[in-house]
Residue, then its C-alpha position, 0 to 999 in steps of 0.5 A: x528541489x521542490x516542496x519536499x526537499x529534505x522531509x523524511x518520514x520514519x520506516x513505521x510511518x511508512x509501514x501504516x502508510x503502505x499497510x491502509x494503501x493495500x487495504x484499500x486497494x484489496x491486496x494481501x499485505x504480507x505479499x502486495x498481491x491482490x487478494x483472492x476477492x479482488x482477482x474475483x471482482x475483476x474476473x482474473 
């Protein structure tokens, strides 16, 4: 159902999607943890 139904993206599309996701939001890209810098920026 929906607008979407039926697309499909390939597992390398979705890799870059996710990899410019994490630089963005300042995560390590080989764990999805928050880099050291960003836990600085938030006080963690």
């Amino acid at each position: 159902d929906g607008p979407a139904e039926g697309m499909v993206i390939d597992e390398e599309t979705l890799e870059m999607m996710k990899d410019a996701y994490y630089e963005f939001r300042d995560w390590d890209k080989a764990t999805g943890n928050p880099s050291k810098r960003k836990l600085e920026e938030l006080n963690l």
